[in-house]
C-alpha positions in Angstrom: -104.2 61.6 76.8 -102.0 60.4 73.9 -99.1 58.7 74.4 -96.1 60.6 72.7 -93.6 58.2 71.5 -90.2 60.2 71.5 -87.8 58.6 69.1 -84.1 59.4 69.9 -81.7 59.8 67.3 -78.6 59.5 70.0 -76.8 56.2 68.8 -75.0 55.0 65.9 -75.4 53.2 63.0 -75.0 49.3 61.6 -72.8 51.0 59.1 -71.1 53.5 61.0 -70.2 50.9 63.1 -69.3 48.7 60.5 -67.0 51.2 59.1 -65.2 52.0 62.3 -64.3 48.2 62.7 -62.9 48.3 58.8 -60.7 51.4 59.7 -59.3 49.6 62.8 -58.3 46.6 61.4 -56.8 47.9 58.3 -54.6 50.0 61.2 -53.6 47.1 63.2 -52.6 45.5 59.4 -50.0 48.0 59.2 -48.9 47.8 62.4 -48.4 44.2 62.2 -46.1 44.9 59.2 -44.3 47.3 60.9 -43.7 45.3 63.8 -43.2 42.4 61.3 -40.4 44.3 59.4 -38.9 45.7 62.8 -37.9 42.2 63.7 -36.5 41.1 60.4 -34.5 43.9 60.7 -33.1 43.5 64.2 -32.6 39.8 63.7 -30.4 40.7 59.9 -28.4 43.3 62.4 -27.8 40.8 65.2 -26.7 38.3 62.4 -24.3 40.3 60.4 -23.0 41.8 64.0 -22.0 38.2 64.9 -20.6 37.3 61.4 -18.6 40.9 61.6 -17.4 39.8 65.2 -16.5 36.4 63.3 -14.5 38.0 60.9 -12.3 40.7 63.2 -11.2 37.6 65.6 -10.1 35.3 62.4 -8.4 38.8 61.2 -5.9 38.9 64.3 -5.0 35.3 63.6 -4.5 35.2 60.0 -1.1 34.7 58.5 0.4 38.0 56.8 1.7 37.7 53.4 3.4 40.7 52.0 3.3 41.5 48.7 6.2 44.0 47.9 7.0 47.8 48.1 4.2 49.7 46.0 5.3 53.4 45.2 2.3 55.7 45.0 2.3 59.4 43.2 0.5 62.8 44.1 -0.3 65.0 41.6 -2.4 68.0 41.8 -6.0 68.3 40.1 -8.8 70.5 39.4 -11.5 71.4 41.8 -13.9 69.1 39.3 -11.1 65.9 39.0 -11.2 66.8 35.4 -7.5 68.1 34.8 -4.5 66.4 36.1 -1.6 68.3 36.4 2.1 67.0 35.0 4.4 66.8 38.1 4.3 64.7 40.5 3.6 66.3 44.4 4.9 63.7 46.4 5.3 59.9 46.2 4.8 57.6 49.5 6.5 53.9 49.3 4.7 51.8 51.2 4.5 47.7 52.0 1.3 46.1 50.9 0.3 43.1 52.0 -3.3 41.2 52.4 -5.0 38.7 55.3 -7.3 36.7 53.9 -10.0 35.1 56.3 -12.8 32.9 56.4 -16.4 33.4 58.0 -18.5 30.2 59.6 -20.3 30.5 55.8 -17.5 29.8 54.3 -16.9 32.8 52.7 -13.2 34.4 52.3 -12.4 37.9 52.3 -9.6 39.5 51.3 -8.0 42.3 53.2 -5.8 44.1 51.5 -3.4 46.3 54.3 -0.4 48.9 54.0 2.7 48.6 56.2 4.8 45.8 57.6 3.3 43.4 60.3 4.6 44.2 63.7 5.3 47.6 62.7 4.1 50.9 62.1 1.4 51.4 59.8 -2.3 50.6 58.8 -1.6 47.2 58.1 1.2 46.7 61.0 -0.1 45.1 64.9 0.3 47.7 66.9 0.1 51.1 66.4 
């Protein structure tokens, strides 16, 4: 009797193998820089959150400093903005004044408000 040596064909490959392990790390690469970017991104909201905060709390302290009644005029245009028309619609007188603040950088913005302090308007406390 001969003995038949049956050779299977079932399994895989050095290469196939080899090329499996190449396409899974190059996956986990980019998920490591999407992760990676994910928390950059978090941590630049959570920053500018806190120096938005910053700036909103110095805004209700800072001193008000008017800067005069400022008359501005309506006129009618074209659907495009390309023709102005010649009279004048309406014109609204308004107080402008500005805040300026500080952030913990040391940066200082200007806010630039209409109405009187106190009173009604954009600019004014309370509405």
């Amino acid at each position: 009797m001969k003995n038949r040596r049956v050779r299977s064909n079932s399994g895989e490959t050095m290469v196939e193998i080899m090329v499996s392990i190449v396409i899974f790390l190059m996956m986990m690469a980019v998920m490591q820089g999407a992760i990676s970017f994910s928390s950059n991104a978090q941590a630049k909201s959570v920053q500018i959150r806190k120096s938005n905060a910053e700036i909103c709390q110095a805004l209700e302290t800072s001193p008000y400093s008017g800067g005069g009644k400022v008359t501005y005029s309506f006129k009618a245009t074209s659907a495009d903005g390309g023709a102005e028309g010649v009279a004048t619609l309406f014109n609204v007188e308004v107080e402008l004044g500005k805040k300026e603040v500080s952030d913990s950088e040391g940066k200082t913005t200007t806010f630039y408000m209409f109405g009187v302090p106190g009173g009604e308007g954009a600019g004014g406390g309370t509405p």
